[in-house]
MIMARKOL-197336 format. One record per residue (C-alpha): residue in three letters; x, y, z. Coordinates in steps of 0.25 Angstrom, whole numbers, padded with zeros to 4 digits, always signed. Each point is the difference from the previous one (the first is absolute). Layout:
ALAXYZ ...
% end
This chain:
UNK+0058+0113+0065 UNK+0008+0013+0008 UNK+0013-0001-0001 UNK+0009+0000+0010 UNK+0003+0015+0007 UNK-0013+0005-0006 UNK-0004+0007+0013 UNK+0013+0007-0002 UNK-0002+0004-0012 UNK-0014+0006+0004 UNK+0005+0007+0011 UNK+0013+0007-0008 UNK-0011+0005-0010 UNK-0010+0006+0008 UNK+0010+0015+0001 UNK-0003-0002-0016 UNK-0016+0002+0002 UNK-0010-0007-0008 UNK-0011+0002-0011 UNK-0010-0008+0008 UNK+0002-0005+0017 UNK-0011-0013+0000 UNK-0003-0002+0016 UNK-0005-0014+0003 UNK+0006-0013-0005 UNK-0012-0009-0001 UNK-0005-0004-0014 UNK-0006+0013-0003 UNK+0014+0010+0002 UNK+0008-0013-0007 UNK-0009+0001-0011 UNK+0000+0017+0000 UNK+0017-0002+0000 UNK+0000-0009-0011 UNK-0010+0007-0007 UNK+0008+0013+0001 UNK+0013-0006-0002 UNK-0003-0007-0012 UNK-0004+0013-0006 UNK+0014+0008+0002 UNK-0004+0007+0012 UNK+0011-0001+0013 UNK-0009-0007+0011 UNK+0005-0004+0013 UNK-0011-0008+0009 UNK+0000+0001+0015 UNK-0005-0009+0011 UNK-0002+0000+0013 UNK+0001-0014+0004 UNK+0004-0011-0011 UNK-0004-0002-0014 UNK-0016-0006+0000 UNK+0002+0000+0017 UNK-0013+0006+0001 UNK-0013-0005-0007 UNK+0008-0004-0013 UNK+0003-0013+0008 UNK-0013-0002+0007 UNK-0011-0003-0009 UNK-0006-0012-0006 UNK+0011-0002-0010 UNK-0011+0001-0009 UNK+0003+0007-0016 UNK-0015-0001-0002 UNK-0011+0006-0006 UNK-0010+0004+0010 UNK-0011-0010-0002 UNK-0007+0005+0013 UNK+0001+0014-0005 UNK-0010-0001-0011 UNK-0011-0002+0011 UNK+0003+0015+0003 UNK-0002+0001-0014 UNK+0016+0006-0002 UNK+0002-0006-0015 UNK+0011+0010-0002 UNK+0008-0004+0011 UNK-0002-0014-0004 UNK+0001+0001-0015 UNK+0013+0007+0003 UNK+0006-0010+0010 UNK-0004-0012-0010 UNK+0008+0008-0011 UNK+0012+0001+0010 UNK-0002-0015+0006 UNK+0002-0005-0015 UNK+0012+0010-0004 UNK+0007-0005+0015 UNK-0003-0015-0006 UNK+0007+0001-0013 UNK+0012+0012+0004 UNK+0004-0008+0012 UNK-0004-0014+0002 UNK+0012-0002+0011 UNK-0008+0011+0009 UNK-0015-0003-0003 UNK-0005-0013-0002 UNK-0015-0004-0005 UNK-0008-0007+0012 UNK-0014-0008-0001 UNK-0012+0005+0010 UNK-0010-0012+0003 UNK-0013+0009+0006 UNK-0007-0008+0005 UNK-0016+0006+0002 UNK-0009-0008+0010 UNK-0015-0001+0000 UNK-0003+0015+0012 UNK+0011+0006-0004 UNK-0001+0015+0003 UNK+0003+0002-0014 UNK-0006-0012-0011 UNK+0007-0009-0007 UNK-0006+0006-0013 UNK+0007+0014+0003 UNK+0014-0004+0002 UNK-0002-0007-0013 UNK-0005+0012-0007 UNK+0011+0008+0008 UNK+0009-0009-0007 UNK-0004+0000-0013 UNK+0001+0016+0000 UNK+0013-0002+0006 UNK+0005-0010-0013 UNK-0006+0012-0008 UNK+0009+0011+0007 UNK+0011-0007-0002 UNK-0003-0005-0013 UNK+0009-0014+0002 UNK-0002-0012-0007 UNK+0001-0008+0014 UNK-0014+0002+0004 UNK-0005-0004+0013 UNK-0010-0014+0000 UNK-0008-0009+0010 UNK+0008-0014+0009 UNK-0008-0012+0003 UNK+0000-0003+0013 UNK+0010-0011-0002 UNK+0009+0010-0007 UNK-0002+0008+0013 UNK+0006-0009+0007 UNK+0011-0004-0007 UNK+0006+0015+0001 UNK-0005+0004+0014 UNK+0001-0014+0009 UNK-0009+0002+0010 UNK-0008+0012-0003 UNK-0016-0001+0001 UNK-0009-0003-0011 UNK-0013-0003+0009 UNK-0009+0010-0007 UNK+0009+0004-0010 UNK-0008+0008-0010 UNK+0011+0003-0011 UNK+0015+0000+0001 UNK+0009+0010-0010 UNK+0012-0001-0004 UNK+0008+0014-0006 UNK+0013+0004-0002 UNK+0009+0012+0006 UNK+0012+0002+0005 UNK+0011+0001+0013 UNK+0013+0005+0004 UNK+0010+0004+0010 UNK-0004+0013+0004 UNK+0013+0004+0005 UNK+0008-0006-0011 UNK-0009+0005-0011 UNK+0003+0015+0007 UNK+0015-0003+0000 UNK-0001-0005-0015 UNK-0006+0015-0003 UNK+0010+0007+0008 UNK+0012-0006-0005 UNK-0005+0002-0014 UNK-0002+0014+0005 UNK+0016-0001+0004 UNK+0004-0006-0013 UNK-0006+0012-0007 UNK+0009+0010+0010 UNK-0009+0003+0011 UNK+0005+0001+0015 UNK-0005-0006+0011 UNK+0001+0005+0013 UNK-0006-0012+0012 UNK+0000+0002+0014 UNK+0000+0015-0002 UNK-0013+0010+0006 UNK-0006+0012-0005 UNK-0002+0010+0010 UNK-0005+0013-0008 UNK-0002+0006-0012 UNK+0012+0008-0005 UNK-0007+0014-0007 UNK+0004+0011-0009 UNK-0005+0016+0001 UNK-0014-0004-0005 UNK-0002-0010+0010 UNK+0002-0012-0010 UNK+0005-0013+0002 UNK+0014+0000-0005 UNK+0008-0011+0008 UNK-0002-0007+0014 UNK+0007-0002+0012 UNK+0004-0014+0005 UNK+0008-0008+0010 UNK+0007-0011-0004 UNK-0003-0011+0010 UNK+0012-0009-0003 UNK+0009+0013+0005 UNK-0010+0010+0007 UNK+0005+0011-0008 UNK-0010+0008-0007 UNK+0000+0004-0014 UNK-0004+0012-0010 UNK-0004-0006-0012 UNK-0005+0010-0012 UNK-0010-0005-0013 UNK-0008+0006-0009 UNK-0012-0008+0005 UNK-0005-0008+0011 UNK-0010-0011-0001 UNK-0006-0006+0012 UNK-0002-0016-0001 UNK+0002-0004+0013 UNK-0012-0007+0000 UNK-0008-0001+0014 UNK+0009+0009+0005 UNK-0003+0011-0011 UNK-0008+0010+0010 UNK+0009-0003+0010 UNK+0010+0006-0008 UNK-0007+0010-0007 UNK-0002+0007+0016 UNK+0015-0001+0003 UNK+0001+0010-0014 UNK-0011+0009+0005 UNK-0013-0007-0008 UNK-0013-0003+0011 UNK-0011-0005-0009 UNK-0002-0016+0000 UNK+0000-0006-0012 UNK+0000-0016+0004 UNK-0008-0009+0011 UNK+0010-0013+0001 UNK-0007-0014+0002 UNK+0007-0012+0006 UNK+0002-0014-0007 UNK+0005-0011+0007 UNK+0004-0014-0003 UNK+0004-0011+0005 UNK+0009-0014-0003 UNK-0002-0012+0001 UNK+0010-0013-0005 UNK-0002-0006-0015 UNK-0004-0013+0008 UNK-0010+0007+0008 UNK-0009+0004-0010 UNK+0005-0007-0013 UNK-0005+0007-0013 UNK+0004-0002-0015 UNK-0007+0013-0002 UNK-0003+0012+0007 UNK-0016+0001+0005 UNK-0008+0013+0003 UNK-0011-0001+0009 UNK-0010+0008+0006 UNK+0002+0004+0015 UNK-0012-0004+0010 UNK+0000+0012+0006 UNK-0001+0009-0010 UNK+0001-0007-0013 UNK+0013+0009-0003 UNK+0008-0010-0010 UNK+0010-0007+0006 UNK+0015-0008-0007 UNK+0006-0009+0005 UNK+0012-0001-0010 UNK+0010-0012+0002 UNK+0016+0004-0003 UNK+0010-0008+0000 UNK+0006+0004+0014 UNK-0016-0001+0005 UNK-0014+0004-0001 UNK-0004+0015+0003 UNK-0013+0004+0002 UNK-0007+0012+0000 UNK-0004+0011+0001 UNK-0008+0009+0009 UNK-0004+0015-0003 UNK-0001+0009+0013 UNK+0001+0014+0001 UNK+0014+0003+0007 UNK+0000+0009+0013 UNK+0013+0002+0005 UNK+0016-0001-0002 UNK+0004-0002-0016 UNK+0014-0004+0002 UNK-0004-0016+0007 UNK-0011-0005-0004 UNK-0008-0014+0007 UNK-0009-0010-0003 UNK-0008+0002+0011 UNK-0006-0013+0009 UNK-0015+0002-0005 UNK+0006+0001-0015 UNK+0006-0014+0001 UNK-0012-0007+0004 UNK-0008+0007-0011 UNK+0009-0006-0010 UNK+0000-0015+0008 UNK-0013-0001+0000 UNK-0001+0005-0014 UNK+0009-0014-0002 UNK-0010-0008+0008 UNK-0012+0003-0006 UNK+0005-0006-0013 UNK+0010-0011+0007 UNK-0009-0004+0011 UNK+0005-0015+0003 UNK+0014+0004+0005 UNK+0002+0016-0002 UNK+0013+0007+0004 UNK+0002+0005+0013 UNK+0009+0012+0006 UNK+0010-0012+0004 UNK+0001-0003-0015 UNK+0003+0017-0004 UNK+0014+0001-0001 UNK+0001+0015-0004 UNK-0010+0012+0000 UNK+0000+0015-0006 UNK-0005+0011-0004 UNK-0001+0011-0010 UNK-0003+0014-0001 UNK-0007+0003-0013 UNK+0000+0015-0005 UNK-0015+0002-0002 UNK-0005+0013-0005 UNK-0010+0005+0011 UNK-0014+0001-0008 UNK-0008-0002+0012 UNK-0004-0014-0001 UNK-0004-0006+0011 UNK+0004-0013-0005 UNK+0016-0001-0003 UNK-0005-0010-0011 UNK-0007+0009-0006 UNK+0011+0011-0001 UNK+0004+0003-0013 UNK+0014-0006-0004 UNK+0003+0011-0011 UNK+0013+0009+0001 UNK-0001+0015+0001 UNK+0012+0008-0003 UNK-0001+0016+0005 UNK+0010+0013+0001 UNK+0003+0007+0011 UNK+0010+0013+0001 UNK+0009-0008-0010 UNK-0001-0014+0007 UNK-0007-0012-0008 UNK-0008-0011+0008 UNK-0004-0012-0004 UNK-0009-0010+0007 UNK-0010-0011+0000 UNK+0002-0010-0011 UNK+0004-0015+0000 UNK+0013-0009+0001 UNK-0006-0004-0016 UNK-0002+0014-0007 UNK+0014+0006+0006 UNK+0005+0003-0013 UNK-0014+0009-0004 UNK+0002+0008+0012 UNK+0016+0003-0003 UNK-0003+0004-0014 UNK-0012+0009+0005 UNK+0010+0007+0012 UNK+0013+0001-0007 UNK-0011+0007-0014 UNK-0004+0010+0014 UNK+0014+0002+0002 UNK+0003+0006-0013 UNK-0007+0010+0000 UNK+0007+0004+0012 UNK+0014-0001-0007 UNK+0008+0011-0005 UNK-0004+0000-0015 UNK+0014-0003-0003 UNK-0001-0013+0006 UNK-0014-0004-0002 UNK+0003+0002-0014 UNK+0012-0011-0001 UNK-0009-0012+0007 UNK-0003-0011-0008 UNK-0013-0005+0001 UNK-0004-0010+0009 UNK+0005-0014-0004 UNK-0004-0009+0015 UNK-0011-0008-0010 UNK+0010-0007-0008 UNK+0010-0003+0010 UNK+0004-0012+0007 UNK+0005+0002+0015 UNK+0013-0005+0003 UNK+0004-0017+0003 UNK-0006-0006-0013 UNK+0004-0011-0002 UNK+0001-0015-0010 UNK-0013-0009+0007 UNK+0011-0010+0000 UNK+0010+0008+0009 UNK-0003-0010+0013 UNK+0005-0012-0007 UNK+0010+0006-0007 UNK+0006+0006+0016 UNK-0003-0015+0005 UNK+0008-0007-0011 UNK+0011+0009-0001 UNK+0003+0003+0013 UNK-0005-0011+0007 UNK-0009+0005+0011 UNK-0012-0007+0003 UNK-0013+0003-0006 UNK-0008+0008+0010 UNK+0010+0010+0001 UNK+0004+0002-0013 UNK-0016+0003-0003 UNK-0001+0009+0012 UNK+0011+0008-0005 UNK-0006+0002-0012 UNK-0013+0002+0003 UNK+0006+0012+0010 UNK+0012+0005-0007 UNK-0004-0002-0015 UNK+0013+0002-0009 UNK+0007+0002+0012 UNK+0000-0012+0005 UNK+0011-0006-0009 UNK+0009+0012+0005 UNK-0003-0004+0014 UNK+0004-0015-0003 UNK+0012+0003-0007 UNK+0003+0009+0013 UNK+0000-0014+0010 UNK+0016-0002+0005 UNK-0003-0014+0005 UNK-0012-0010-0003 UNK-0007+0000+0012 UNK-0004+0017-0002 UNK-0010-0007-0013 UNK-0008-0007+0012 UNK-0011+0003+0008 UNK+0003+0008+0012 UNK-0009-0008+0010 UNK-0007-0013-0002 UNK-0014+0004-0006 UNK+0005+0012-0006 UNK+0005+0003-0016 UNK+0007+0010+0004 UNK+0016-0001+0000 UNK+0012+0010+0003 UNK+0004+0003-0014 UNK-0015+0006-0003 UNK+0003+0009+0012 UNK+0012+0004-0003 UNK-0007+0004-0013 UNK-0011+0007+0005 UNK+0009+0009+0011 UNK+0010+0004-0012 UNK-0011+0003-0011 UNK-0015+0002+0007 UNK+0002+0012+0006 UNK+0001-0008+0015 UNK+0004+0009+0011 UNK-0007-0009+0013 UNK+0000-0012+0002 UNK-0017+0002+0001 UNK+0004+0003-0016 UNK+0004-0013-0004 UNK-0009-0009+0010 UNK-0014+0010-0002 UNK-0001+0004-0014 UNK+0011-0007-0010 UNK-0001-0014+0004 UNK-0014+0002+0009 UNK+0004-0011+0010 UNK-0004+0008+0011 UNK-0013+0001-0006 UNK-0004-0014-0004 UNK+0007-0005+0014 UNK+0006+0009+0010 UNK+0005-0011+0009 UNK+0009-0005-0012 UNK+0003+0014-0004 UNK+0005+0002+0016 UNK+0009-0013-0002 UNK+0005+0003-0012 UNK+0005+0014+0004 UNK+0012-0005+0009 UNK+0005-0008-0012 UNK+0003+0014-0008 UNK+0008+0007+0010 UNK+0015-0005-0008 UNK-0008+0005-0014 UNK-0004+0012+0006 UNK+0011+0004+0007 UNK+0009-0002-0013 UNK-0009+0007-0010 UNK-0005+0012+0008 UNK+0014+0002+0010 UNK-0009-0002+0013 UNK+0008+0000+0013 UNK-0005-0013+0009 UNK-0009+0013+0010 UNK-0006+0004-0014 UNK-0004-0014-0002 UNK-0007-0002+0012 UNK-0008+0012-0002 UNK-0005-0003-0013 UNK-0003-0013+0006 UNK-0010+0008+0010 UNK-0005+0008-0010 UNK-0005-0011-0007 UNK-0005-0007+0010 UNK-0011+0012+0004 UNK-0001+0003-0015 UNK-0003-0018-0002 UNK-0013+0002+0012 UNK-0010+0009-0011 UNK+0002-0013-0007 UNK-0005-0010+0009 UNK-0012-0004+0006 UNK+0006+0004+0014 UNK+0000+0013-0006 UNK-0014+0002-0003 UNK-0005+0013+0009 
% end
């Protein structure tokens, strides 16, 4: 993870300049930071908000292969996400997991039964996996999705992909990135371009939002990967041309018990046949998600009223004895995908392939998915060279992100190891590992009395010594950090998240210096950040 004062050490370094400034700390500048870092080069990565605070946390939590996207006939995109999907699965098991899909295709459906099984069996090719995708019995149905509808069944198919923690996934790369010596700078904006003679990029200006002072800071090369916000910030440096149309997802949650599952289940949407998951974690059940064009803000986006309906009545039509309601959502969101603009009228029909350009010395790079990261950072940091002094471009090593293993591996009996030895009970000691990885034994060991190894609140699996741990090694500077993106409470149940909160104030207090004012503004500040999390929320 970060170590303690790496903010610090970021800030002393940035008089020093840089080989490469990486604006945007979703997956996609993670990934170009590693990248660059692993190859020798001085990088220092800078956000404007919190590592993966923007889409980074807000998708589907899916590492998939795209099975929709071979309808639009886009085999390289998904050829290359079913390459990535599978190197994920076998280089980090304690961030991507495999999950089962049960499609199940009813007699009507906008698109047959027979295609989603010819789909699938193009999809087994692509990926070229030994796991290929087969036909339930209705019985066997029901055994894995109580309740689900087999009136009319035509064929139900079972195929394998694969989930994560977006957030944390991002995290894993970043700190990866910082292990290999690249800066991070979070919570800092980037107001212009900084330019030599020639009118080349050569540096920006930006303001620390911690301190409000604004900041020089000189590199050989800037590469835009600030996602949706890449034309946004391609304006502030003096660039007009659009390059991206955004389009909306959004979700929403429901508890385990709600909708129980023992596998996740794509379904086609009544309205528009648009393939919707419902994908049961162990905090809950998140389904979703839509694909609207976005009009509007960047910086908060909402589900909005007629999004959630859509979905719940995409969970009626397949549960129609007793389907959810809005009573039973107990979060909602939305997410901002950085769509290149090809002029589809259809979001859905968008391309999702990356495109990396040059401008006046700045390197952007946009489009792409949460599962092909790593092919986009290889691609922007290759630009990049040839941008480099020939000195320097010379002494980088050639990219190595395919063989590495992010950060947190570790031994798939680590839980029970935590629970014998230190005696916590189970649940947290499986919630630590599945968040904190490796680090988890460190957070244990960290605990000053027994009482720190349980859960915070009844319900919950998370306890004090795991949030000591996350404020002194993830890289937390909020309280919205912790409770949003590192143990995602505030996204699986706000109203627990806002409980919770209180019981931190000593941990945070301690760790980060905070007066008793500061507290209670950090307390307010996550309060309105908590409402684009809820159904209340939704605009």
């Amino acid at each position: 993870m970060f170590s303690p004062g790496w903010r610090e050490e970021a800030l002393s370094a940035l008089n020093d300049g840089f080989d490469i400034i990486v604006i945007g700390g979703g997956i996609s500048g993670c990934g170009i930071a590693l990248d660059a870092a692993q190859r020798g080069l001085g990088v220092l990565l800078i956000e404007q908000g919190d590592i993966a605070s923007g889409t980074s946390s807000r998708s589907t939590k899916l590492v998939h292969g795209g099975l929709r996207y071979l309808k639009q006939m886009q085999f390289r995109i998904t050829r290359l996400a079913c390459r990535e999907r599978d190197r994920m699965l076998q280089l980090d098991p304690h961030l991507v997991r495999p999950v089962q899909f049960l499609y199940p295709a009813y007699e009507g459906d906008r698109t047959p039964g027979w295609k989603i099984d010819l789909g699938l069996w193009m999809y087994d090719k692509l990926a070229q996996i030994q796991d290929k995708h087969h036909r339930l019995t209705a019985g066997e149905v029901a055994e894995l999705a109580p309740g689900l509808l087999t009136e009319d069944l035509d064929r139900a198919l079972l195929y394998r992909d694969a989930m994560a923690d977006d957030a944390r996934l991002t995290l894993a790369v970043a700190s990866t990135a910082a292990a290999f010596g690249a800066r991070f700078l979070s919570r800092c904006r980037v107001i212009r371009a900084v330019r030599n003679t020639e009118g080349r990029v050569t540096g920006v200006k930006a303001r620390d939002l911690e301190s409000g002072k604004l900041r020089t800071i000189r590199a050989h090369v800037v590469i835009n990967a600030a996602g949706v916000w890449v034309d946004e910030l391609r304006a502030r440096m003096g660039f007009e041309e659009r390059h991206l149309r955004p389009s909306r997802g959004s979700h929403i949650i429901l508890r385990r018990d709600r909708l129980p599952l023992k596998v996740a289940i794509a379904v086609p949407a009544p309205d528009d046949g648009r393939p919707i998951c419902f994908i049961p974690h162990p905090e809950g059940v998140l389904v979703g998600t839509t694909d609207l064009y976005h009009e509007g803000p960047l910086d908060d986006p909402r589900p909005t009223r007629g999004e959630i309906e859509y979905l719940l009545r995409t969970i009626a039509s397949v549960y129609p004895e007793n389907p959810p309601g809005e009573a039973d959502i107990v979060g909602a969101f939305a997410g901002l995908r950085p769509i290149l603009d090809t002029h589809a009228e259809d979001p859905s029909e968008a391309s999702r392939e990356e495109d990396i350009w040059e401008e006046d010395g700045l390197v952007s790079a946009a489009g792409g998915k949460l599962t092909t990261w790593r092919v986009m950072a290889e691609e922007a940091v290759d630009a990049a060279l040839g941008l480099l002094p020939p000195e320097r471009a010379r002494r980088a090593a050639p990219s190595a992100t395919d063989g590495c293993s992010l950060t947190g591996l570790a031994p798939s009996t680590y839980a029970a190891r935590l629970k014998e030895f230190f005696g916590m009970p189970e649940a947290v000691a499986e919630a630590m590992v599945r968040r904190l990885g490796a680090l988890a034994w460190t957070a244990a060991a960290a605990a000053r009395r027994e009482k720190e190894l349980t859960p915070l609140a009844p319900g919950l699996d998370l306890s004090l010594a795991e949030a000591r741990a996350w404020i002194r090694h993830g890289a937390v500077l909020h309280v919205e950090d912790l409770l949003l993106r590192r143990v995602r409470i505030g996204m699986w149940d706000p109203d627990a998240a806002r409980d919770v909160a209180w019981r931190l104030r000593m941990v945070f207090q301690r760790e980060l210096g905070w007066s008793f004012l500061r507290w209670s503004e950090e307390l307010e500040r996550f309060e309105e950040a908590l409402e684009a999390w809820t159904p209340e929320g939704a605009g």
